[in-house]
C-alpha positions as CSV (number, residue, x, y, z in Angstrom):
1,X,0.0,0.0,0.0
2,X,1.4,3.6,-0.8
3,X,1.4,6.3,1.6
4,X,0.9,9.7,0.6
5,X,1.9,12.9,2.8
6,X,-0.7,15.4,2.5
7,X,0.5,18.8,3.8
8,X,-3.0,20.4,5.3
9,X,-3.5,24.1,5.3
10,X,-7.2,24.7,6.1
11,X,-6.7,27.9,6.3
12,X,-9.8,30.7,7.1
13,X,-13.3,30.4,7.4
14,X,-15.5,27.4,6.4
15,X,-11.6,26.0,4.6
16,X,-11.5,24.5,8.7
17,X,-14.6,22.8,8.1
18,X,-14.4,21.7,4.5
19,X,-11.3,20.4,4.5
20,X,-12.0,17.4,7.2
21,X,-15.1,16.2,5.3
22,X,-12.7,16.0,2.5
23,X,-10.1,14.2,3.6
24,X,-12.6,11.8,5.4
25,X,-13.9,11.0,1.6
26,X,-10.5,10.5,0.4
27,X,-9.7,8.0,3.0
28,X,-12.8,6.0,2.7
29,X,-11.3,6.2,-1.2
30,X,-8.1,4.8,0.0
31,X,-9.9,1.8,2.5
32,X,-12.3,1.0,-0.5
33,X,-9.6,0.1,-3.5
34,X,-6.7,-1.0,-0.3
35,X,-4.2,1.0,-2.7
36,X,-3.3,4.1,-0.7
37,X,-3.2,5.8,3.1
38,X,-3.0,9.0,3.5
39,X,-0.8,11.2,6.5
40,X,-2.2,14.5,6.8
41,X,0.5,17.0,8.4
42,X,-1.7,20.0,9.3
43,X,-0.2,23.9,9.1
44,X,-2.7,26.7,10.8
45,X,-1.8,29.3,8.5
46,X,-4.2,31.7,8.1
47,X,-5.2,35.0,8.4
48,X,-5.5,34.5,12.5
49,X,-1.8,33.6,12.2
50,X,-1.4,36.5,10.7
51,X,-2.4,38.7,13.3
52,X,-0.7,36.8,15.9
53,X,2.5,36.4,13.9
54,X,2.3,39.1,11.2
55,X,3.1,37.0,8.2
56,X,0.6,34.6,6.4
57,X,3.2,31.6,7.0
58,X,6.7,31.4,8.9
59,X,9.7,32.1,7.2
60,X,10.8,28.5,6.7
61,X,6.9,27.8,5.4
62,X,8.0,26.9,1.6
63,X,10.3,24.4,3.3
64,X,8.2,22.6,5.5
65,X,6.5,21.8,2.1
66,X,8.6,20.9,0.1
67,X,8.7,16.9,1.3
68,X,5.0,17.0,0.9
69,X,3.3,14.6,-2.0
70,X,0.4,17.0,-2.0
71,X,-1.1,20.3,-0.3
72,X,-4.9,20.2,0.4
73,X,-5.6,24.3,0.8
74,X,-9.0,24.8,2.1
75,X,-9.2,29.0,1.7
76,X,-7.3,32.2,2.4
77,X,-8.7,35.7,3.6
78,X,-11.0,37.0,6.1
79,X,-11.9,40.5,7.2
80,X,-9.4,42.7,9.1
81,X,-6.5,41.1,6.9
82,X,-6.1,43.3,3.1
83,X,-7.2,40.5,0.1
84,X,-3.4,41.5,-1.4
85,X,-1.8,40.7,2.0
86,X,-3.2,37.3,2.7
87,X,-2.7,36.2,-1.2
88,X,0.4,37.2,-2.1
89,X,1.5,36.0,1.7
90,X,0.6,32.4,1.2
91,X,-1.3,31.1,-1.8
92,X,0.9,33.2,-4.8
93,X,4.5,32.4,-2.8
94,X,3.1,28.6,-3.1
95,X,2.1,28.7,-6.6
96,X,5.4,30.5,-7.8
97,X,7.7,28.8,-5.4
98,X,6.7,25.5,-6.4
99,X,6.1,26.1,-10.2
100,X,2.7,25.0,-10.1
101,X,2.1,26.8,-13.4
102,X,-1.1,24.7,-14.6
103,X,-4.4,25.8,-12.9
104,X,-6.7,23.2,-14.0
105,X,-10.4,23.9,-13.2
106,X,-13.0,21.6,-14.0
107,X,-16.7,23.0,-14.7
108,X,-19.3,20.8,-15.1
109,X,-23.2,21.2,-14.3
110,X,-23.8,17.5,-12.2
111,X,-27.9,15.7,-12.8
112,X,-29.6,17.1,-9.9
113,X,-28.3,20.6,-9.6
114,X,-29.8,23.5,-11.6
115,X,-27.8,25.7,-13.2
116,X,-28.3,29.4,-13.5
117,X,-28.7,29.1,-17.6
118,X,-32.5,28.3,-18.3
119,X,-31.6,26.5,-21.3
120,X,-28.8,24.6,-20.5
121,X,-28.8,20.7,-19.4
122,X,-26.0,18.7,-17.6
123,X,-23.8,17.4,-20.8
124,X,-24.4,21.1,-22.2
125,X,-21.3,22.5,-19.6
126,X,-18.6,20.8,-19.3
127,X,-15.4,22.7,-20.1
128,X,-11.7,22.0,-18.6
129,X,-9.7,25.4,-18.2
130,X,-6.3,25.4,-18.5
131,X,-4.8,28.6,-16.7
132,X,-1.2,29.7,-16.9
133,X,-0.7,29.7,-13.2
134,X,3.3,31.3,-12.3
135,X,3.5,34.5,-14.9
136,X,1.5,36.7,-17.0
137,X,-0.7,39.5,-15.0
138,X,0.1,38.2,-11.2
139,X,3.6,38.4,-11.4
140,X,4.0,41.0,-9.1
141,X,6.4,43.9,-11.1
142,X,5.4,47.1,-10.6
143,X,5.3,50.1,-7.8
144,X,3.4,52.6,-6.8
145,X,4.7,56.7,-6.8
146,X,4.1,60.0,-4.9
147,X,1.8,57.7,-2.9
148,X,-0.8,60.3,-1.0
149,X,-0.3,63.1,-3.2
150,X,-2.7,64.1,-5.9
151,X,0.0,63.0,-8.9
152,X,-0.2,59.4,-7.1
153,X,0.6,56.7,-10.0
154,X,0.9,53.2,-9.5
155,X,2.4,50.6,-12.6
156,X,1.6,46.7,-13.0
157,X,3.5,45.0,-15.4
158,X,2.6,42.0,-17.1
159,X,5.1,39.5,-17.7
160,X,4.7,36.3,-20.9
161,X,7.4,34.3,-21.7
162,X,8.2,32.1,-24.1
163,X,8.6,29.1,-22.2
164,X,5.7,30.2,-19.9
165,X,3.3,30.1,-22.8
166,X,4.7,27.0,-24.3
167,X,4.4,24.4,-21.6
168,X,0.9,25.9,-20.9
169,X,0.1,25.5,-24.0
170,X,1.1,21.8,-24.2
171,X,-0.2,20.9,-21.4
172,X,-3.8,22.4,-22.5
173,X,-3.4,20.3,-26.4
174,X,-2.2,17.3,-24.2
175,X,-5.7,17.0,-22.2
176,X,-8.0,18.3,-25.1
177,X,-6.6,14.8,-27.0
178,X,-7.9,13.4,-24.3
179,X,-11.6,14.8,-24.6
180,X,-13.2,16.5,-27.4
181,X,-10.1,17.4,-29.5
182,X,-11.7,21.2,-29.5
183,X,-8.9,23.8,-27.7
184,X,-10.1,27.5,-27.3
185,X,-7.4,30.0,-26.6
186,X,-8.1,33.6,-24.7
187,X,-6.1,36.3,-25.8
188,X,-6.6,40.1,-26.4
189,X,-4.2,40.4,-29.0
190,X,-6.4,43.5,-31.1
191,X,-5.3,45.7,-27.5
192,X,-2.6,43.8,-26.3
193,X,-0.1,44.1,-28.7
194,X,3.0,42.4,-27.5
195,X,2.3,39.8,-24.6
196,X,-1.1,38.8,-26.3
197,X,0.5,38.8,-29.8
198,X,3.4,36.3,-28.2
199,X,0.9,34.0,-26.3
200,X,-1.2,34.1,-29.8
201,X,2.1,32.7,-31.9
202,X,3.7,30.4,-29.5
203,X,-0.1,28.3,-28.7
204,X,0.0,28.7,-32.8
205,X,3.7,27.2,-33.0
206,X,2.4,24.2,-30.7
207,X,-1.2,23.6,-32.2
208,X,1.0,22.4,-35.6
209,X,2.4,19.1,-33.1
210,X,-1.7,18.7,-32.7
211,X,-3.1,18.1,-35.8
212,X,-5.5,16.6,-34.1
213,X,-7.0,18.9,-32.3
214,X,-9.4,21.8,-33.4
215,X,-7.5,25.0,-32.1
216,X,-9.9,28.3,-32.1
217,X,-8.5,31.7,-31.3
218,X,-10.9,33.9,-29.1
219,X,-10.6,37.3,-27.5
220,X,-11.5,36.9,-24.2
221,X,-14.4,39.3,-24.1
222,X,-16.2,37.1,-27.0
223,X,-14.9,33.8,-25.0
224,X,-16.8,35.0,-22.2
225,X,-20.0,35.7,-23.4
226,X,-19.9,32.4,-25.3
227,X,-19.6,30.9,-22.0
228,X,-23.5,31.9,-21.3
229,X,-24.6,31.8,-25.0
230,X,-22.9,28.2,-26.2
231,X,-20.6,26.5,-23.4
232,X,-21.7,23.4,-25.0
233,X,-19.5,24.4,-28.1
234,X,-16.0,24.7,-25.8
235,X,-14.6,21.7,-24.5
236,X,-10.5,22.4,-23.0
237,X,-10.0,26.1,-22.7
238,X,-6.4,27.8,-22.2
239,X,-5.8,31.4,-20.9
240,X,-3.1,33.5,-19.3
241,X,-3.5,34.0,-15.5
242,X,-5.9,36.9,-15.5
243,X,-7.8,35.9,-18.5
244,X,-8.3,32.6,-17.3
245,X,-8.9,33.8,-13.4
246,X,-11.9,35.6,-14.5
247,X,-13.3,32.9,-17.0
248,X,-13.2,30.0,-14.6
249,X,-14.9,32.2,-11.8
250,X,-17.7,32.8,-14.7
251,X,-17.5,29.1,-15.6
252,X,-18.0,28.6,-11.8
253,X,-20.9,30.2,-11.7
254,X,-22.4,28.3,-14.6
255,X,-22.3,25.1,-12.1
256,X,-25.0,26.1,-9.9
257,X,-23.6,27.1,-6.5
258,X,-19.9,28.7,-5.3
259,X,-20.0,25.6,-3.3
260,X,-18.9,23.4,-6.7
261,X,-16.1,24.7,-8.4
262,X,-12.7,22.9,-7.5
263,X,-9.5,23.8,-8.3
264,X,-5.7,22.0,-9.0
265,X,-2.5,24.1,-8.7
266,X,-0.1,21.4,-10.7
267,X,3.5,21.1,-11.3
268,X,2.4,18.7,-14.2
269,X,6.9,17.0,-14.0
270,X,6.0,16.4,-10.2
271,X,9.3,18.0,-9.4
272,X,7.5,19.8,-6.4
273,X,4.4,19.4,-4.6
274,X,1.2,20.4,-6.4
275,X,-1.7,21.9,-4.5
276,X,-5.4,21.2,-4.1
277,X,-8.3,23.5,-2.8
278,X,-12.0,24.3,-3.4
279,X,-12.5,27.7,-5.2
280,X,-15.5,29.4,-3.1
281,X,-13.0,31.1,-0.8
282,X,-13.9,31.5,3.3
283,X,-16.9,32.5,3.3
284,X,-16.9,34.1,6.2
285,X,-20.3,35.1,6.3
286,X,-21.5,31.3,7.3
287,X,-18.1,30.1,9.0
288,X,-18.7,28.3,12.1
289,X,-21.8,27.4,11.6
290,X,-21.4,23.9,9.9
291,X,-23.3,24.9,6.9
292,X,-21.0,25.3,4.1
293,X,-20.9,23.0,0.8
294,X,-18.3,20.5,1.1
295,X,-18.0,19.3,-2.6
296,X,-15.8,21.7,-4.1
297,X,-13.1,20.6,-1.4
298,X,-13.8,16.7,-2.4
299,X,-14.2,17.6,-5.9
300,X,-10.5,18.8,-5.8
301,X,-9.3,16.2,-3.5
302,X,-10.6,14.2,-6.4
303,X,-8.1,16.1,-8.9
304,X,-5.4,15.2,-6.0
305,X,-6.1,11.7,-6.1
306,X,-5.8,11.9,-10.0
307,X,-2.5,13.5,-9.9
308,X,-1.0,11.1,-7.5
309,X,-1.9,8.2,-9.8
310,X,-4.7,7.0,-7.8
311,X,-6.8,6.6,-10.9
312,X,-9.5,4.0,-9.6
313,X,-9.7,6.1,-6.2
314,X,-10.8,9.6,-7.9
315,X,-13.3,7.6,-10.2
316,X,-15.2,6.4,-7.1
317,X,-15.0,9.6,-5.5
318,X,-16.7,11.1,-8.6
319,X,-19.1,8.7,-9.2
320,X,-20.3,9.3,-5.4
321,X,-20.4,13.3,-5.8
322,X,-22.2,12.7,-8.7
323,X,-24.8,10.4,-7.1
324,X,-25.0,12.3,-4.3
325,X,-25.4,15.7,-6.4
326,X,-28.4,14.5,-7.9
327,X,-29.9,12.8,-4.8
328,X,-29.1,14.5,-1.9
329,X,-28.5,15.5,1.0
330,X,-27.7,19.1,0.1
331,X,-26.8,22.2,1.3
332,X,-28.6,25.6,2.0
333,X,-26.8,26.7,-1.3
334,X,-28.3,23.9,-3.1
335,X,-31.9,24.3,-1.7
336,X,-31.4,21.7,1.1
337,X,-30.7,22.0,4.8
338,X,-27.8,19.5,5.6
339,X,-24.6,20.4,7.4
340,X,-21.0,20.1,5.9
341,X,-21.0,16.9,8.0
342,X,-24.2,15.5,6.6
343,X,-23.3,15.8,3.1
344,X,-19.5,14.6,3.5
345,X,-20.8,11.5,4.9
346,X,-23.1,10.9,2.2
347,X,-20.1,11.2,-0.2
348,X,-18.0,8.9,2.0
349,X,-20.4,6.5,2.5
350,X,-21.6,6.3,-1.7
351,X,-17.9,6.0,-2.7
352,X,-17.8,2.3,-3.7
353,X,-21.7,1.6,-2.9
């Protein structure tokens, strides 16, 4: 039996109660096929550390990682602590450290849950976005000037590179063979004319070792209203880190609930740990009260169980989200009135049934 070491950051908010209904599902996973255990280190980083320690993680935090096979993030941010503080304090030092530069998010409207598109059936969404994860708009370059005085300026650089758009790229062709051989790539190159027009010419370059796949060139303003007015025509989309930030929180909202969308943060060569975490943030508007949606956090333990190779594992775990999507018990944001706990163990107990 392998044993995986799953570094656990439940960070704020309903992440603290998310994350153990998640990891209870992945276990069962592990007990049903007898193939895997997992050892869950847990870190309390959060914004609460914050305030107690002021920084978002220690100083040796990237380290403590490192050894991990996974990291299960449940959210960051809560009131009191600036949005820019707590992300580029933890999650962005995570993602760039460890070159996790494949965000892979998953939307797909599951039987039993309506969507918010009147028209629009299970089968109708299901797209896979590929987001370039490490560079682009969130690199961090820039400064701000005269700061307090009315000439105040500030600057934000963008940053593509060759290589950066490349192995995004790749990656993105690499799982559309695997679906529906259709790849739609955001870009902004009418505006944008010298990091869009590079992304535009290197995902060209790489389409010509996919014959096989359908490649279609979108700016990302058109991309997103096809979203709402034909999802069913996309299938594996690719986009630069803010382009495809803003696209997967729409596609997120095409599942039915901020309680769905999952999220992986991969170094596709394994060469460091890749990290795991449910998308709706911390919610803190209902933390501590036992309410929140657990899914999106077993929906992207799911994606960790895929990465790690447990193939059989994340297909039980699926198949029980699915059957437990459609029949209950559900959440307040679903329309039901189950806690985080009820619903987890109706996930745990389906996987395998």
């Amino acid at each position: 039996m392998k044993r995986y070491r799953v570094a656990l950051i439940p960070g704020d908010g309903v992440g603290a109660e998310v994350i153990p209904a998640g990891l209870d599902v992945l276990r069962r996973a592990g007990e049903v096929t007898g193939s895997f255990a997992l050892d869950a280190v847990e870190y309390s980083w959060s914004c609460a550390w914050y305030l107690e320690h002021g920084a978002m993680m220690p100083a040796d935090g990237i380290e403590r990682l490192r050894d991990s096979d996974a990291i299960y993030l449940g959210a960051v941010g809560f009131p009191g602590v600036p949005d820019h503080v707590s992300l580029w304090g933890l999650l962005l030092p995570i993602r760039q450290q460890f070159d996790q530069y494949v965000n892979l998010r998953p939307i797909e409207l599951f039987e039993g849950i309506e969507g918010p598109l009147r028209d629009k059936r299970p089968g109708d969404v299901d797209i896979l976005c590929v987001r370039e994860n490490t560079e682009g708009e969130y690199v961090g370059i820039g400064g701000r000037f005269h700061v307090g005085r009315p000439d105040e300026s500030a600057v934000q650089s963008s940053l593509f590179t060759r290589r950066g758009v490349e192995r995004v790229a790749r990656y993105a062709f690499e799982r559309a063979r695997r679906r529906r051989r259709r790849l739609a790539s955001a870009t902004k190159s009418n505006a944008l004319q010298y990091t869009a027009v590079l992304w535009d010419e290197v995902v060209a370059e790489v389409s010509r070792e996919y014959p096989d796949v359908e490649l279609t060139r979108y700016h990302v303003d058109a991309l997103a209203a096809r979203f709402i007015t034909a999802p069913e025509s996309l299938d594996v989309v690719v986009a630069s880190n803010l382009f495809g930030d803003i696209l997967t929180d729409l596609g997120g909202a095409l599942q039915g609930s901020l309680g769905l969308p999952a999220g992986a943060n991969l170094n596709p060569e394994r060469r460091f740990p890749s990290m795991f975490e449910p998308i709706h943030g911390s919610a803190p508007d209902i933390a501590g009260r036992g309410v929140a949606n657990p899914m999106a956090a077993i929906w992207a333990g799911a994606l960790m169980l895929e990465h790690l190779g447990e193939e059989e594992a994340c297909g039980l775990v699926m198949t029980a989200l699915r059957h437990v999507a459609a029949e209950g018990p559900r959440t307040r944001d679903l329309g039901g009135r189950a806690t985080t706990a009820e619903v987890g163990a109706a996930v745990a107990a389906a996987v395998g049934r």
